[in-house]
C-alpha positions in Angstrom: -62.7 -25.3 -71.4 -60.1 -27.8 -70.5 -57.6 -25.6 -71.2 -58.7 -23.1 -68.8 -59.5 -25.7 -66.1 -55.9 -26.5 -66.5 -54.5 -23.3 -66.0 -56.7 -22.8 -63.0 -55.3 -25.4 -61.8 -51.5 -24.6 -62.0 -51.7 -21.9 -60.6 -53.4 -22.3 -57.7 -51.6 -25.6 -57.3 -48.1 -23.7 -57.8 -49.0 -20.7 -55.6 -51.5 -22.2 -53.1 -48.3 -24.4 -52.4 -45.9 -22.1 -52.1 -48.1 -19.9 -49.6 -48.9 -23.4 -47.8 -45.3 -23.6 -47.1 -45.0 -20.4 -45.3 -44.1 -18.4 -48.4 -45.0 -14.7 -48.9 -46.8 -14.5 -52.4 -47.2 -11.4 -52.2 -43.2 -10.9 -52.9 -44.0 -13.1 -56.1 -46.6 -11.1 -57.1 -44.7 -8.0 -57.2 -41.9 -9.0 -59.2 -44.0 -10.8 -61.3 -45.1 -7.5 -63.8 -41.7 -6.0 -64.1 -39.9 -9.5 -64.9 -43.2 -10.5 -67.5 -42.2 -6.9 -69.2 -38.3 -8.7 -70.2 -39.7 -12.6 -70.8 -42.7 -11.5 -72.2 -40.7 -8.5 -74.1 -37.4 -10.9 -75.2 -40.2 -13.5 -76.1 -42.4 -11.5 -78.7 -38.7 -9.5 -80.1 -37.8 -13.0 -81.0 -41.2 -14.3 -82.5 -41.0 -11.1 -84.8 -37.5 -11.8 -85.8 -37.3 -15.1 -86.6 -40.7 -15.3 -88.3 -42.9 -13.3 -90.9 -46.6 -11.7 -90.3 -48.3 -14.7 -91.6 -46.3 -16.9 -89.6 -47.0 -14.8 -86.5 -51.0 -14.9 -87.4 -50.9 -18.6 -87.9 -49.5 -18.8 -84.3 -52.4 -17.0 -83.3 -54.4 -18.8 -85.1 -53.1 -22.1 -83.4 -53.7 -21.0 -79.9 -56.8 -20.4 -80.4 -57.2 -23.8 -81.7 -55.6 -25.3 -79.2 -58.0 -23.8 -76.4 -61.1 -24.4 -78.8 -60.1 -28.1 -79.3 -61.0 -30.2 -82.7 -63.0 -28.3 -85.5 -64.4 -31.8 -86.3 -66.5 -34.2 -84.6 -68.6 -37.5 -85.1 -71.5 -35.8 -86.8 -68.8 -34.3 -89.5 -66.8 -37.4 -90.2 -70.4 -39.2 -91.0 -71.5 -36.0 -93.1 -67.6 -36.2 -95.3 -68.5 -39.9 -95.4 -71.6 -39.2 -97.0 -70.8 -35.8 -99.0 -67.7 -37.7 -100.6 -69.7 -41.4 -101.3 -72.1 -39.3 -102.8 -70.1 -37.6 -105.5 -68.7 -40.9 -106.5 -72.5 -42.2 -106.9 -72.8 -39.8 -109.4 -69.2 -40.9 -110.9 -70.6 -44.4 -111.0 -74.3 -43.8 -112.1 -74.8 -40.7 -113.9 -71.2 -40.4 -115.5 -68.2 -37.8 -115.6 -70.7 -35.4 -117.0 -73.1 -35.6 -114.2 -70.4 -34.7 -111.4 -68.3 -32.2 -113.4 -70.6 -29.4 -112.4 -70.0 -29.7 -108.8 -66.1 -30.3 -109.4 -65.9 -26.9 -110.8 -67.8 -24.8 -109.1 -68.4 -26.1 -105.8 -69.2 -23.1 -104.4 -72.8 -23.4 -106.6 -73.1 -27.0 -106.1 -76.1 -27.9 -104.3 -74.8 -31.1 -102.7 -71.9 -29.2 -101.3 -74.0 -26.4 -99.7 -76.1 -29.0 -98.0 -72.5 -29.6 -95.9 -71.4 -26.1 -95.1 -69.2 -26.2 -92.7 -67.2 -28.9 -94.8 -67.8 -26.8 -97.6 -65.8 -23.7 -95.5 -63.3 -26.0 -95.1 -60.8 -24.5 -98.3 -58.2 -27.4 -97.9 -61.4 -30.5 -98.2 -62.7 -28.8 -100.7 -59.5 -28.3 -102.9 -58.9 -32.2 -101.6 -62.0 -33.6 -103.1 -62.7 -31.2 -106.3 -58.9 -31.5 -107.6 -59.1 -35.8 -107.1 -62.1 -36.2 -109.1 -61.0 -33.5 -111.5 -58.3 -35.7 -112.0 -60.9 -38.8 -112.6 -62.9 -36.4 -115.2 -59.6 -35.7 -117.4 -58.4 -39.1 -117.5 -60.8 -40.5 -119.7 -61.1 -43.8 -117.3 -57.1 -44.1 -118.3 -56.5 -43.5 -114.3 -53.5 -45.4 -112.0 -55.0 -45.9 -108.4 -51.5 -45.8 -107.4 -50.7 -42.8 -108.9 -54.0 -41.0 -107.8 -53.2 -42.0 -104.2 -49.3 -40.5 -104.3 -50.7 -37.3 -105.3 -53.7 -37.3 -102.7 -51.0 -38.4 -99.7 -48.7 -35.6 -101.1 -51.8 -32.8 -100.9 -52.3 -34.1 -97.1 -49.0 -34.9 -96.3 -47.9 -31.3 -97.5 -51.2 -29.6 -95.9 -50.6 -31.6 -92.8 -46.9 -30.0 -92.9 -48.0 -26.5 -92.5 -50.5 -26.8 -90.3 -48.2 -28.1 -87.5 -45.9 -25.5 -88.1 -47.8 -23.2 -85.2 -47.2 -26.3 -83.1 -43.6 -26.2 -83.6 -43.1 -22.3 -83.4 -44.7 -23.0 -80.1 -43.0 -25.6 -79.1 -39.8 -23.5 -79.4 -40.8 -20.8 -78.0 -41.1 -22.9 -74.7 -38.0 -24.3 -75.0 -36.5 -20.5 -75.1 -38.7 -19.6 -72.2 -36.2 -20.8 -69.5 -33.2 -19.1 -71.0 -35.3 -15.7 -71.0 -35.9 -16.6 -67.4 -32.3 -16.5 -66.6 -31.6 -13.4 -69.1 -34.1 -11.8 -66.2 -32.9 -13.1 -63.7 -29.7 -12.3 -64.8 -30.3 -8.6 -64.9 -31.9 -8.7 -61.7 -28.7 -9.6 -60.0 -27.0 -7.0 -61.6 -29.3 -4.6 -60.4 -28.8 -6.3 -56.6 -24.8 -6.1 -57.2 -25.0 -1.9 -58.0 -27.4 -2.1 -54.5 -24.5 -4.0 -52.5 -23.9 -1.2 -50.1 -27.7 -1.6 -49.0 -28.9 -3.3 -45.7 -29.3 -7.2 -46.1 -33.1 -6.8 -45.6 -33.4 -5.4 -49.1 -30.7 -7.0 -51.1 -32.7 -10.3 -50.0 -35.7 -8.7 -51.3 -34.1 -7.7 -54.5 -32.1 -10.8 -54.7 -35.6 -12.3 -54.3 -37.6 -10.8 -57.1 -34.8 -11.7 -59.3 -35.2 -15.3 -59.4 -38.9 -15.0 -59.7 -37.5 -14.4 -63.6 -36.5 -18.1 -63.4 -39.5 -19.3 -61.9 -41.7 -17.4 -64.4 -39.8 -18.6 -67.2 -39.7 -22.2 -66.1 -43.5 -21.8 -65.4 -44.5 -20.3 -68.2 -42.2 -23.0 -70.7 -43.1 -26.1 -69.0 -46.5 -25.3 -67.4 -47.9 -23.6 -69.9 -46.3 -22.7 -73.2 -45.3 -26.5 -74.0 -48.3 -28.2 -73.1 -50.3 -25.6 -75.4 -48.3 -26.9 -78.2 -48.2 -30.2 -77.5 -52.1 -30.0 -77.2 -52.2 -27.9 -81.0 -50.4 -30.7 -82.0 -52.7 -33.8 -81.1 -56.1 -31.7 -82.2 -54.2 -31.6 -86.0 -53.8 -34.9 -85.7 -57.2 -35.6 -85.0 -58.5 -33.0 -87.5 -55.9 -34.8 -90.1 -58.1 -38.2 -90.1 -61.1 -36.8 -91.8 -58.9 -36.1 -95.1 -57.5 -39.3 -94.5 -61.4 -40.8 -94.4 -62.0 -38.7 -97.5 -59.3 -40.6 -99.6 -60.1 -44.0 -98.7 -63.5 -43.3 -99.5 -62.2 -41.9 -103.2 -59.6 -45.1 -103.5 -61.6 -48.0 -102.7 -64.9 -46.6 -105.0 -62.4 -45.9 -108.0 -61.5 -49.5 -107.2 -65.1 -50.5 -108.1 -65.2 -52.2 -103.9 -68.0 -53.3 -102.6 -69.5 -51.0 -100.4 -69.6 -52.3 -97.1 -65.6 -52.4 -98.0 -65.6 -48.6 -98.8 -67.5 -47.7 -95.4 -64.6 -50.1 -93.5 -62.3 -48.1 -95.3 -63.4 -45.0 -94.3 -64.5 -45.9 -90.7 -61.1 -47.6 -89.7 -58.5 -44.7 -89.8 -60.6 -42.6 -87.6 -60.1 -42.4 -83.6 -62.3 -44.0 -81.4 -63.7 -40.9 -79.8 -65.1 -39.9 -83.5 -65.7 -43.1 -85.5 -69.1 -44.0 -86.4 -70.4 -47.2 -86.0 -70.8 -49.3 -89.5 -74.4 -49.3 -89.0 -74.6 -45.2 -89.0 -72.6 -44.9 -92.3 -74.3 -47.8 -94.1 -78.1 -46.3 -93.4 -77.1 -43.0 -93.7 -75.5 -43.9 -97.3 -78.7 -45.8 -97.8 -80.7 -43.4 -97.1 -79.3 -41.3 -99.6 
């Protein structure tokens, strides 16, 4: 939504003004197709030459997420909370025997079907199974240090990929002003075969061929760049969920107090999503 209002917004701010000014936008609008055709054309040659078919879908993927926002919200961070305190309940209570069912197959596990959406979620799943799969092979002989290297590597290496869209479309915005020119560029070629025309229409060609720049300095810096720095910040936010996830794992395997665990949880999320201590500690109560 925002993303749309936004774009509303430039462009009736950048045209609206221009037209306020005494300009003609209708000579922007003209030249506006055939200059699109060689940004738009030099842009998506070098997307499919510098990068490989899942590379390209994953930018896809990632503008989409950018205009959809955050796949998580407060309701999910309390329901990870919950899903992941109660596997270790069973850890503590029932044993290694009691929890290795829905390690393995948590696809059939009834606890993890209650939370479906986290349960779609491939990367939380693999996150949480692989951890305690860990705790069940160790026969209690388990390094909290070592557990949390290899769970910071899993996000730290998950995180890495997914802000690879980000960055592919970060640099394709930074390109955008040099295909600007390449248009431009051609346009005055086309203006210098035309010399022998009246001045009327070499202005007018002249004209239409920096509205290449303009587009590609539009489309870069009003458009293209603030998409990716937008991607960017909703992985980030997405990120602090796995983050909640491990401390949750840590500070149980560290036999904490609960009221501990839930602060250790609760602290490493944004404002905007964290639950208050009194929502995670009845909610695990309840449970």
């Amino acid at each position: 939504m925002l993303v749309g209002i936004g774009l509303v917004i430039l462009l009736v701010m950048v045209f609206g003004g221009f037209a306020l000014t005494g300009g003609n936008v209708m000579v922007i609008l003209e030249a506006i197709p055939h200059e699109l055709i060689v940004i738009g054309g030099a842009a998506l040659g070098s997307l499919v030459i510098g990068n490989s078919m899942p590379g390209l879908k994953a930018l896809a993927r990632g503008v989409i997420k950018a205009a959809k926002g955050p796949t998580y919200h407060r309701e999910d961070y309390l329901q990870a909370i919950f899903l992941t305190a109660k596997l270790m309940k069973i850890l503590r209570t029932e044993g290694p025997v009691a929890l290795e069912s829905h390690v393995e197959e948590p696809a059939q596990s009834e606890l993890f079907k209650a939370y479906p959406k986290l349960l779609a979620d491939h990367f939380f799943v693999a996150l949480v199974t692989d951890t305690l799969r860990l705790v069940l092979i160790s026969s209690g002989n388990l390094n909290l240090r070592a557990v949390e290297e290899v769970v910071d590597n899993a996000i730290r290496n998950h995180h890495r990929q997914a802000l690879r869209p980000a960055q592919l479309l970060q640099s394709l915005g930074d390109a955008f002003p040099a295909l600007g020119i390449v248009a431009a560029v051609l346009g005055v070629v086309k203006t210098m075969a035309s010399i022998d025309k009246p001045p009327a229409i070499l202005g007018g060609m002249i004209g239409s061929a920096l509205v290449g720049t303009f587009m590609g300095v539009l489309i870069a810096y009003g458009i293209v760049s603030p998409l990716a720095h937008r991607l960017k910040h909703v992985i980030e936010e997405d990120a602090e969920l796995y983050r909640a996830v491990k401390q949750i794992i840590l500070a149980s395997l560290a036999k904490h107090p609960q009221p501990l665990v839930i602060e250790a949880a609760r602290t490493g999320i944004s404002a905007a999503n964290q639950p208050s201590f009194a929502e995670v500690f009845q909610g695990l109560q309840a449970r």
